[in-house]
C-alpha positions in Angstrom: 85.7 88.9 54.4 84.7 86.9 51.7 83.9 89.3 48.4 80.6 87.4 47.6 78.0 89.5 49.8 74.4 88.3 49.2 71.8 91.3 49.5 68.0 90.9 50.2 66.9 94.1 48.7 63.3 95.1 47.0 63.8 95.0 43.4 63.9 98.2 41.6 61.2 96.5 38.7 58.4 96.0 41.5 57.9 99.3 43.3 54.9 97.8 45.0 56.6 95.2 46.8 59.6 97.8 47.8 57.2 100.8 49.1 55.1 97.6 50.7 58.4 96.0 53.4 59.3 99.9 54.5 59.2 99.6 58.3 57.7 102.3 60.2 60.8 102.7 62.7 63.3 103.0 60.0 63.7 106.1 57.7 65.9 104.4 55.4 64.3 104.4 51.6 66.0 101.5 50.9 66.8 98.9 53.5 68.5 95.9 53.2 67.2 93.3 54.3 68.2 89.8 56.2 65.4 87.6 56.8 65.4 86.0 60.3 66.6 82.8 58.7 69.3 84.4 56.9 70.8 86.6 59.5 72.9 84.8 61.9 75.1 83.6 58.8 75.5 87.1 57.5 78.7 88.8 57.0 79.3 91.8 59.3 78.4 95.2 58.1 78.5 98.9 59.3 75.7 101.0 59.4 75.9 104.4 57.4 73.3 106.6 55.7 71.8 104.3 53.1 71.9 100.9 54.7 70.2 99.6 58.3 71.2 96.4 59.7 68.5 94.3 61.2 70.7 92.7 63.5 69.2 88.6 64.5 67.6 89.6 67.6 64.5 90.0 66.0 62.4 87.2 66.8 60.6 85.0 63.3 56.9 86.4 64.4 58.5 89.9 64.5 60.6 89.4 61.7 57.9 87.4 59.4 55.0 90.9 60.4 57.7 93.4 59.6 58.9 92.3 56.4 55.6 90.5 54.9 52.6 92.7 56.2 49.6 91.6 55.8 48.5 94.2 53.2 50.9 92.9 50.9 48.8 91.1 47.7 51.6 89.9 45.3 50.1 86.7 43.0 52.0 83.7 42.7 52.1 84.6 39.0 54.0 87.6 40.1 56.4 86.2 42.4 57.0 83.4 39.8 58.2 86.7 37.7 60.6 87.5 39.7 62.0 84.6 40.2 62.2 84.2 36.2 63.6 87.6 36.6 66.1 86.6 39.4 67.1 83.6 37.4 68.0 85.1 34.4 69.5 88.6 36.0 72.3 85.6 37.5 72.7 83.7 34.2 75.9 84.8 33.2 77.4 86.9 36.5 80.4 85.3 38.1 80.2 83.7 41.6 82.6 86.2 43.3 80.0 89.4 42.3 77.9 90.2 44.6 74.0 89.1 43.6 71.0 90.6 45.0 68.1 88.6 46.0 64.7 89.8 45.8 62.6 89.5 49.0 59.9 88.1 46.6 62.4 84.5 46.4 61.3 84.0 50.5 57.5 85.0 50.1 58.0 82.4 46.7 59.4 79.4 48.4 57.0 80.0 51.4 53.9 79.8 49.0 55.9 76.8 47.3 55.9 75.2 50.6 52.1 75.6 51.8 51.2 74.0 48.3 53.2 71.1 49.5 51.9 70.8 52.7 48.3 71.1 51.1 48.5 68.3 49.0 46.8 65.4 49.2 47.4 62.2 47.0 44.3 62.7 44.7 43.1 65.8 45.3 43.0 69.3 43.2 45.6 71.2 45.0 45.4 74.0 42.5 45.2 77.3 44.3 42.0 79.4 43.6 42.9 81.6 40.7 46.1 80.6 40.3 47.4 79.6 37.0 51.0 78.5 37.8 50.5 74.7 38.3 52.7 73.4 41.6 54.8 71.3 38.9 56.0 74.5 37.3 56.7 76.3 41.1 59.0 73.0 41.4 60.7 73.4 38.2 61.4 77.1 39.6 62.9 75.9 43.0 65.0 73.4 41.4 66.4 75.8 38.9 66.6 78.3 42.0 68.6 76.0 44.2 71.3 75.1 41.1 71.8 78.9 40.7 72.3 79.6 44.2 74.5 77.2 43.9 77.5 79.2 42.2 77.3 81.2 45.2 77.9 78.4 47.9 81.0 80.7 49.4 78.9 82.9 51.3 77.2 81.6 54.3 74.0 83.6 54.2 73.3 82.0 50.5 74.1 78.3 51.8 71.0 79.2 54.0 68.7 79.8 52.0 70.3 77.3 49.4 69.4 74.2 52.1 65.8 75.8 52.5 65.0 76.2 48.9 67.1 72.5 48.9 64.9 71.1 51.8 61.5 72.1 50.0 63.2 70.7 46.9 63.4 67.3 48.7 60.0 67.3 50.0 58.5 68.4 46.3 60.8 65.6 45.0 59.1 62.9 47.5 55.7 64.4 46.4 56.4 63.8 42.8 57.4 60.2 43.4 54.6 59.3 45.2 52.8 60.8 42.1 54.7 59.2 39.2 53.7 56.0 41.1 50.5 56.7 41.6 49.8 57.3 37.9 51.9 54.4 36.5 49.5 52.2 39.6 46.1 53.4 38.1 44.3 50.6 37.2 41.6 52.9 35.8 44.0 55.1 33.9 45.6 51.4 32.0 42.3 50.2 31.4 41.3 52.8 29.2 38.3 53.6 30.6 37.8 56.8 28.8 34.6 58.1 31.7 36.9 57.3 35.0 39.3 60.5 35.0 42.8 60.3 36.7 43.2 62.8 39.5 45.0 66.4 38.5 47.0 66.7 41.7 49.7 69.6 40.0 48.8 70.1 36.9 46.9 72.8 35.2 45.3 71.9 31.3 45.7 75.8 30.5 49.0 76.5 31.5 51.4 73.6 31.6 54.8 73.5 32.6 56.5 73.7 29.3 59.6 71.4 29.1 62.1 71.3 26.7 61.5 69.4 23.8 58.2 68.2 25.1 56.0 66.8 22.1 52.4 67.2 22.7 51.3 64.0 21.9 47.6 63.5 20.1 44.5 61.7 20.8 45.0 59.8 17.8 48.5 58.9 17.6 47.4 56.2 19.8 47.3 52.8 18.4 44.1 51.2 18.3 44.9 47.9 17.7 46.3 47.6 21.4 45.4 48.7 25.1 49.0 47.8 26.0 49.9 49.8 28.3 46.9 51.6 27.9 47.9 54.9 29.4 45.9 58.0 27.5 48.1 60.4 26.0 47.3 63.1 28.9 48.7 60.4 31.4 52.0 60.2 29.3 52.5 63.7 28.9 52.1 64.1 33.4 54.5 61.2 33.2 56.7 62.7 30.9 56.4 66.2 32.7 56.9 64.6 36.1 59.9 62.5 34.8 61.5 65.4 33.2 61.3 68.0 36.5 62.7 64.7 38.6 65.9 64.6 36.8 66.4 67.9 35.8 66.7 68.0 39.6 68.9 65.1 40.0 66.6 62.6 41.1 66.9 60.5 38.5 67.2 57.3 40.4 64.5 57.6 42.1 62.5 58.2 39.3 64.1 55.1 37.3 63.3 53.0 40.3 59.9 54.0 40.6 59.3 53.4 37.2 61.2 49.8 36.6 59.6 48.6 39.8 56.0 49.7 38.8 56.1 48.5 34.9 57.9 45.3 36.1 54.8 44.6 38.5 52.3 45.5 36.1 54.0 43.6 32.9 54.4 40.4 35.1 50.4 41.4 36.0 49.9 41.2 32.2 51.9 37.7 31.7 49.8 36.3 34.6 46.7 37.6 32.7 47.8 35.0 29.7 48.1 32.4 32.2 51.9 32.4 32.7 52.8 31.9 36.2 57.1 31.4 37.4 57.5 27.4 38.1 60.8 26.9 39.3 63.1 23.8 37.3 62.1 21.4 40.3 58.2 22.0 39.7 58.6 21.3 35.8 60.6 18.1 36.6 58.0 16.9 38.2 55.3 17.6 36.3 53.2 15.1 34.5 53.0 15.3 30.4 49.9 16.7 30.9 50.3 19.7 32.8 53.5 20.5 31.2 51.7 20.8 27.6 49.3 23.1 29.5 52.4 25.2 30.5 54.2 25.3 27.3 51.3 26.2 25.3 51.2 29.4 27.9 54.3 30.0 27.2 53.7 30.7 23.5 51.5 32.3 24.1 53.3 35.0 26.2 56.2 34.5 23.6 53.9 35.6 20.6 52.4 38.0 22.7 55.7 40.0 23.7 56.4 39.5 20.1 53.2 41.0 18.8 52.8 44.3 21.2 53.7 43.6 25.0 57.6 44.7 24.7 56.6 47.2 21.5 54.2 49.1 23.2 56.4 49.0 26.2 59.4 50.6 24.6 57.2 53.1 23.1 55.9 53.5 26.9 59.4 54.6 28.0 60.0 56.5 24.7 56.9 58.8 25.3 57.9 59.4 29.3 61.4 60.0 28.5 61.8 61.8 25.6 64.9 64.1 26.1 66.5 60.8 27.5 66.8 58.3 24.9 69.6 56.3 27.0 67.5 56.2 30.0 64.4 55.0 28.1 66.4 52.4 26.4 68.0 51.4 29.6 64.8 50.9 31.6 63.1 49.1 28.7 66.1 46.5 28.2 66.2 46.2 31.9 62.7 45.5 31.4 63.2 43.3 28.4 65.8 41.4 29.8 64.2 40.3 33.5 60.7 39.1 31.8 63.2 37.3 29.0 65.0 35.8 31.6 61.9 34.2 33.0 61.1 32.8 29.7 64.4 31.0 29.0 64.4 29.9 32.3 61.1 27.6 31.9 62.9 26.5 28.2 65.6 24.9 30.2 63.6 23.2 33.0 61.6 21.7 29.5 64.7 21.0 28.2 66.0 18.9 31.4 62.7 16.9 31.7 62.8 13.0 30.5 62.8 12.8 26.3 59.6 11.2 24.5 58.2 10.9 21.2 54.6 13.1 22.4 57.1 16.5 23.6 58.4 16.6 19.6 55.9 19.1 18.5 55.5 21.1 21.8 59.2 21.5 21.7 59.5 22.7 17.5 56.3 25.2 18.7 58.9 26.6 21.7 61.6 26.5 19.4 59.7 28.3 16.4 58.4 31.1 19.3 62.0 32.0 19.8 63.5 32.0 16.8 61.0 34.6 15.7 61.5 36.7 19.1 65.1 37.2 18.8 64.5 39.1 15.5 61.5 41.0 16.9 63.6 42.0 19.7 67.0 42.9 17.2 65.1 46.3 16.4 63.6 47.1 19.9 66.9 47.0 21.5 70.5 48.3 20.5 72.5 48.7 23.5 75.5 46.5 24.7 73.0 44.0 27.0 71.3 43.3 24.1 74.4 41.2 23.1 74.3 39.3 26.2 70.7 38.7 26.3 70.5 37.3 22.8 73.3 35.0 23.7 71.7 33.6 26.2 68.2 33.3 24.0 70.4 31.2 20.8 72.1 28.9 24.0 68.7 28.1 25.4 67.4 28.0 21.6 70.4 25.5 21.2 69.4 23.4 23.9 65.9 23.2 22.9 67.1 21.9 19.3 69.3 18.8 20.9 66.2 17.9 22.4 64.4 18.1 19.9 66.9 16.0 17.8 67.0 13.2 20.7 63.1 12.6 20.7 63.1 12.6 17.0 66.1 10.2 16.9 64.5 8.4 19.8 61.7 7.2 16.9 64.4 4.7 15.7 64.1 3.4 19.2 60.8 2.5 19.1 60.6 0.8 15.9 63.9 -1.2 17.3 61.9 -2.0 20.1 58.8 -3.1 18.9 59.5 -6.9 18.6 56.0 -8.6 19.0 55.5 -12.0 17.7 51.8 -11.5 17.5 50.7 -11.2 13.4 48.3 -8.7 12.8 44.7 -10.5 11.9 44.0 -10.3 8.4 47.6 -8.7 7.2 46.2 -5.5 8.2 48.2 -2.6 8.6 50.4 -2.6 11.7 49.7 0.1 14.2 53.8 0.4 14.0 53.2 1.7 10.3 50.2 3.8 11.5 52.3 5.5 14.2 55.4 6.1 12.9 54.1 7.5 9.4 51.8 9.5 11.4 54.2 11.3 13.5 56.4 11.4 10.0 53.6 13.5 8.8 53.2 15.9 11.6 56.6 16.1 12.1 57.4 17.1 8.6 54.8 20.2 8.8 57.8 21.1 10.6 59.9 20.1 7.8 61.7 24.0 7.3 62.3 24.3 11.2 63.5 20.6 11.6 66.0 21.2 8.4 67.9 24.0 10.5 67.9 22.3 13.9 69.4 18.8 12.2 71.9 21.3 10.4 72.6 22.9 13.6 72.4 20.3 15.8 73.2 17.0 14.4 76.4 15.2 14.2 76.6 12.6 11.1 78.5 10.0 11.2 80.9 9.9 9.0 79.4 7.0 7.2 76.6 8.5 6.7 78.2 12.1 5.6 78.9 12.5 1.8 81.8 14.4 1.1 79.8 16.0 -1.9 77.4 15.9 -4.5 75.8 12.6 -5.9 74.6 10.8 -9.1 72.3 8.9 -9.9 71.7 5.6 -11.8 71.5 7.7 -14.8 75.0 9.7 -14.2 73.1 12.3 -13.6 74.3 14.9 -10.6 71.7 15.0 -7.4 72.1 17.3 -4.2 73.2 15.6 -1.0 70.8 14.9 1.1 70.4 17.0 4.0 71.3 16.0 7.3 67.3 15.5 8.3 66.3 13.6 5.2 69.3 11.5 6.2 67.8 10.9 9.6 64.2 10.4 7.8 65.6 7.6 5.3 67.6 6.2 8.2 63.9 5.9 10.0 62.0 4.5 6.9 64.8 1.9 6.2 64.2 0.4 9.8 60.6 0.5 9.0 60.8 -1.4 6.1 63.0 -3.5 7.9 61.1 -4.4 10.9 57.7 -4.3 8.6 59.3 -7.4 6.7 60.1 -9.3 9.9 56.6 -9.1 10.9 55.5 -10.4 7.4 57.2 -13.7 8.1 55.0 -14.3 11.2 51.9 -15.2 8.9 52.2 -18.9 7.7 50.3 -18.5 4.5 52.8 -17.1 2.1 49.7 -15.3 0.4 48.8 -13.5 3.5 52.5 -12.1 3.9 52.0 -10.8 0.8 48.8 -8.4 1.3 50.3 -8.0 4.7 53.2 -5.9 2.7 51.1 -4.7 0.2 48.7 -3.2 2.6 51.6 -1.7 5.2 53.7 -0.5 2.1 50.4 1.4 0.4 49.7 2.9 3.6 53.6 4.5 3.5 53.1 5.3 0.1 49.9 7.3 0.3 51.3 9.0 3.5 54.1 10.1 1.1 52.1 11.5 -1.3 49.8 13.1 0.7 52.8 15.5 2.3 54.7 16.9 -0.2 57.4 17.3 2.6 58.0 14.1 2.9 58.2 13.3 -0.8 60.4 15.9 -1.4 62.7 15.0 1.8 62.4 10.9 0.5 63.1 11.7 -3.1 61.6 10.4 -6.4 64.4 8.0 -6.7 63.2 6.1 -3.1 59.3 6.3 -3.8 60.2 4.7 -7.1 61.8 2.2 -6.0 58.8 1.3 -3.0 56.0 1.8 -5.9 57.9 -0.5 -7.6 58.1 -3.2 -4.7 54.6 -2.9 -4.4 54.0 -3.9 -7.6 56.4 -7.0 -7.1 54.3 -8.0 -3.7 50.9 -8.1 -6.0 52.6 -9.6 -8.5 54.2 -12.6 -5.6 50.7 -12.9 -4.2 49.0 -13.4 -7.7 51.2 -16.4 -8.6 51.1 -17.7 -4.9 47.7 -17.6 -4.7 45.9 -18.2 -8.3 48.5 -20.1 -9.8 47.3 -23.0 -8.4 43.9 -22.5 -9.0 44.7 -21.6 -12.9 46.6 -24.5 -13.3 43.0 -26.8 -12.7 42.2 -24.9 -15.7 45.2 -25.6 -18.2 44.8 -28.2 -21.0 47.5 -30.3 -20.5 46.9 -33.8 -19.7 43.1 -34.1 -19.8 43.2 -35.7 -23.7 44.9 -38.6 -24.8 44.6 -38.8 -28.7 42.2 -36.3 -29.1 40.4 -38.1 -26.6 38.9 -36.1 -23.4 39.7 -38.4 -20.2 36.5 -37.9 -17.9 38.0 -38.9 -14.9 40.6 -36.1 -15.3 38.2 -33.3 -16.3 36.1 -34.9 -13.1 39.2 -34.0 -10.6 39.9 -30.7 -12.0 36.8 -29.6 -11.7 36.9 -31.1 -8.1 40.3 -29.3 -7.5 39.0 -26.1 -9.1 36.4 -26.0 -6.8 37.6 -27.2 -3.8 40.6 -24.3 -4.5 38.7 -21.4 -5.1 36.1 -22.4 -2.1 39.3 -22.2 0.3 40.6 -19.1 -0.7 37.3 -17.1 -0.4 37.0 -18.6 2.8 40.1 -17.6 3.9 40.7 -14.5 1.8 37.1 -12.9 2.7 38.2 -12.7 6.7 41.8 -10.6 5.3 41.5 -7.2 5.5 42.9 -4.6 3.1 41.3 -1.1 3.6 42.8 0.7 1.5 39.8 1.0 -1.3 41.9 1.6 -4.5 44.2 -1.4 -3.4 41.1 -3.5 -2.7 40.0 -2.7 -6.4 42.9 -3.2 -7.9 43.2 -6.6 -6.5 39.6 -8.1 -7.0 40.3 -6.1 -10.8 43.4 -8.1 -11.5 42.3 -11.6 -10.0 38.9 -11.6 -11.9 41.1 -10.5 -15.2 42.8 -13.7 -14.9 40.8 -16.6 -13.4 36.7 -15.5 -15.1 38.3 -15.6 -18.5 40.4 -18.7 -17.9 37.5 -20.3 -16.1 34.7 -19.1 -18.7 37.1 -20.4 -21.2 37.8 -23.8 -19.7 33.9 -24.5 -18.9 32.9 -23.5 -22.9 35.5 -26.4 -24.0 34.9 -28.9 -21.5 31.6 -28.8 -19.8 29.8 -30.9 -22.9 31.9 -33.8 -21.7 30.1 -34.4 -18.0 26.6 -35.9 -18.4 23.8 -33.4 -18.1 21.7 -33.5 -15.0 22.8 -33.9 -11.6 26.6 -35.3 -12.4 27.2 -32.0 -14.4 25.6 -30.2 -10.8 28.1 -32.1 -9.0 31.5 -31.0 -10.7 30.5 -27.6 -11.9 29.6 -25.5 -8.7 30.3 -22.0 -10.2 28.7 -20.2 -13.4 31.5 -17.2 -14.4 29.0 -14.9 -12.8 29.1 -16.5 -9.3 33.1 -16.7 -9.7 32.9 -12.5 -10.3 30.5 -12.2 -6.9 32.8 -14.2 -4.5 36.0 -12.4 -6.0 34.5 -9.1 -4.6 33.7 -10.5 -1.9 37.4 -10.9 -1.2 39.6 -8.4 1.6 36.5 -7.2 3.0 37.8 -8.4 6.6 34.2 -10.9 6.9 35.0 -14.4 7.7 32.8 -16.8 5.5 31.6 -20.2 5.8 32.0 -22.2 2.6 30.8 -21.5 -0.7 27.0 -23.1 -1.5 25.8 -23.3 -5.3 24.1 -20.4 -5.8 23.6 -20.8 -9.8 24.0 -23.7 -12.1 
């Protein structure tokens, strides 16, 4: 016979309960007794003068009557006593001693089993007067069936192991159905403070107390988020509820309920923001459009998990597993990882799609978004997956930087490409200019984030690669350019070169002239309007363009006026000290005749930059109104008075001062009448 025998006796602490089961055809003070569901796996026994066997004839009706009479009034709260009682009586005995088990443990898990059956998903299930919530009865059968456990040997405890195990089960299935329903609660994450959650097991005035279980305060809350939104008396059921599940070794279930129900209602909150899953076929397809649409979504969600989505999520799992720090960090970074998954995934499809100039900013947004998540993330996460998971966020990171390199590369394309034999009307500024130093200037507000991906990403020729510092014209020691500003010069240079292509399409020299002039002020006012730019071109290159520009004003001064000044020079108009009227006659003609051609041509050119335009009416008056006013004072007493001094003499200085700023304003102009003699 096995030595572990398993008595159902009264307990000598509750004298009620003992005087309450004596049966009226037995005489023995002190039976033992084996409840009709224990019986037929008890161990033989003799019958002598202080022990009766109830041998399993006894049917459960007579058995139930006999051994639970209806006059019997013991209070959950009392039973719970015993069980506390039982529990720690068995604490440190061996498994081969014999244990006693109160008849109180049946009448226990019988009223732990009608609360079971009573309960309804929502409904208050607490008994009337009782005080014991049925979360703490639970905590009780669990630690019931583990310490019936060391006993497993003896046949009568296996019994009532797989009933208290059975109930166990069915209490488990209850609290899943209840962790669920609180995590589901639309009402409870919205925060609505008048729509209270249901109270299906628990009991505000006497909780089940769990180990290490921080009450957790109104106004610990954060206030500056509803994410997730659960009040701190729904984290503390959840907590309370996650704590009894795996205690009693359900933890898998519990897990699962809970990843399944915060992955729903995270991807719930991405699709709030807009973000909805678009497989790498869908993105290829999609038009420019759309696709901006998409990735400005996507930041959006990106900053948002940044800001509080994932943070109040990990402090989410923190709060409901407290006393499991590795399971709360596991179910967050499985969390993490599947919505971060979803997010590098639409990067690549982005990636994959055709390359053009318009994606370039998109793209250094994207990029930008995840460079500042993976530090975010580096203090929300610590375990091993982490590893892997940031791995895979710096390769799609990586691929989003060649792309962005391509498109930006691809701008040398298009000035390559841009071969029209059309001259601009007027020497205007080419929309070539207007475009590429316009997308130079929106692409250096990038300049910090383009620097790293061109040092990342970009392979220099070796041509092009300086083995080390360099000087300057002055000896002097300069830092090597970096491998963007390399790329940017590279740019420019083409520019310039295509630019002076163009210039050769006009046929009047002068007008080639303003044409550069007008393009090359344009670059340099671009320039020093973004201090990015200047400081990625270098003083030593916008020198040397504010220099050229000076050189163009300087070509289209003598190509233009030097003509016109030269009807005003002294040589060859006296012979002796003699004036020669026919001469001063034709330069007078030629003066004219000059100066009406040019404002009739130069009033239709167009240079709208107004400081340009200034300087160039400025510079021609300061040459050609004192020449002229100099050269009529000398020479205008030698033309008869009257109508043949009307005829030669068209302009007073005055008039030549109106029609010079009348010049560049883009306003063709018929030719010049007298307007004063």
């Amino acid at each position: 016979m096995d030595k572990t025998k398993i008595k159902t006796t009264s307990p000598q602490k509750s004298p009620r309960l003992a005087s309450s089961v004596s049966r009226k055809n037995h005489i023995a003070p002190d039976p033992i007794v084996v409840t009709d569901d224990l019986k037929h796996d008890a161990p033989d026994a003799t019958t002598n003068a202080n022990e009766e066997v109830i041998q399993g004839e006894h049917t459960q009706e007579n058995t139930t009557e006999e051994e639970f009479p209806n006059d019997i009034d013991v209070s959950i709260e009392k039973l719970s006593e015993e069980v506390d009682t039982f529990l720690s009586s068995i604490k440190d005995q061996k498994s081969e001693n014999a244990t006693e088990i109160p008849i109180g443990i049946k009448r226990f898990t019988e009223h732990v089993e009608q609360q079971i059956e009573k309960y309804v998903p929502g409904d208050d299930v607490s008994s009337e007067n009782d005080s014991v919530s049925l979360l703490e009865s639970i905590c009780r059968v669990s630690k019931l069936t583990a310490a019936l456990g060391e006993f497993h040997s003896n046949s009568t405890c296996v019994t009532l192991i797989n009933r208290t195990s059975t109930i166990l089960q069915r209490a488990m299935s209850l609290l899943e159905n209840e962790f669920r329903s609180l995590l589901e609660d639309k009402r409870i994450a919205s925060g609505d403070s008048e729509l209270k959650p249901k109270q299906a097991f628990f009991n505000d005035k006497d909780r089940c107390v769990l180990p290490n279980s921080d009450v957790i305060e109104e106004n610990n809350s954060d206030n500056s988020t509803n994410f997730p939104g659960y009040s701190p008396d729904i984290v503390l059921k959840l907590r309370e509820i996650a704590t009894t599940m795996i205690s009693s070794g359900y933890e898998t279930e519990c897990c699962q309920v809970y990843t399944v129900t915060r992955r729903n209602t995270f991807e719930e909150s991405l699709s709030s923001l807009g973000f909805e899953k678009i497989s790498i076929d869908d993105v290829q397809k999609m038009q420019w459009e759309p696709l901006e649409g998409a990735i400005t979504t996507w930041i959006k969600v990106i900053k948002r998990c940044t800001g509080v989505l994932f943070s109040g999520e990990k402090k989410l799992s923190e709060d409901v597993f407290p006393n499991n720090l590795m399971i709360s960090g596991t179910l967050f970074s499985n969390l993490m990882r599947g919505v971060i998954i979803q997010l590098l995934n639409f990067i690549e499809a982005v990636a994959m799609t055709k390359r053009s100039a318009e994606k370039l900013f998109k793209y250094l947004d994207m990029y930008e978004s995840l460079r500042e998540l993976i530090p975010a993330l580096d203090g929300l996460v610590q375990d091993e997956s982490w590893e892997e998971l940031k791995s895979e966020m710096l390769s799609a990171r990586c691929r989003l930087g060649e792309s962005i390199v391509g498109i930006f590369c691809e701008l040398e394309n298009s000035i390559k490409s841009d071969i029209g034999k059309t001259p601009v009307p007027g020497g205007a500024v080419h929309p070539l200019t207007r475009y590429t130093m316009n997308y130079v200037k929106y692409a250096c507000e990038y300049k910090e984030t383009l620097e790293h991906v061109f040092q990342e990403h970009q392979k220099i020729d070796q041509s092009d690669a300086s083995s080390g510092p360099e000087t300057d014209i002055n000896n002097q020691m300069v830092a090597t350019p970096s491998p963007f500003s390399v790329q940017l010069m590279k740019v420019m240079d083409l520019l310039d070169s295509n630019l002076e292509t163009k210039s050769k399409l006009y046929k009047d020299l002068s007008l080639s002239y303003i044409f550069k002039m007008n393009n090359g002020r344009y670059i340099m006012q671009k320039i020093k309007g973004s201090l990015e730019i200047h400081d990625l071109m270098g003083d030593t290159w916008c020198r040397k363009r504010s220099s050229d520009l000076r050189q163009y004003h300087k070509n289209y001064q003598r190509e233009t006026w030097g003509k016109v000044l030269g009807c005003l020079r002294d040589e060859g108009l006296q012979v002796n000290g003699k004036v020669l009227k026919p001469v001063l006659k034709e330069r007078f003609k030629s003066f004219n005749a000059m100066f009406d051609e040019i404002h009739k041509a130069q009033s239709s050119w167009i240079v709208s930059d107004e400081q340009l335009q200034s300087e160039l009416r400025v510079s021609i008056s300061a040459v050609v109104i004192p020449a002229y006013r100099s050269f009529l004072g000398r020479f205008r007493q030698y033309l008869d008075s009257g109508r043949q001094s009307e005829k030669y003499i068209k302009f007073g200085p005055e008039d030549i001062e109106t029609y010079i700023d009348e010049l560049f304003d883009g306003n063709p102009a018929s030719s010049i009448v007298r307007r004063r003699t």
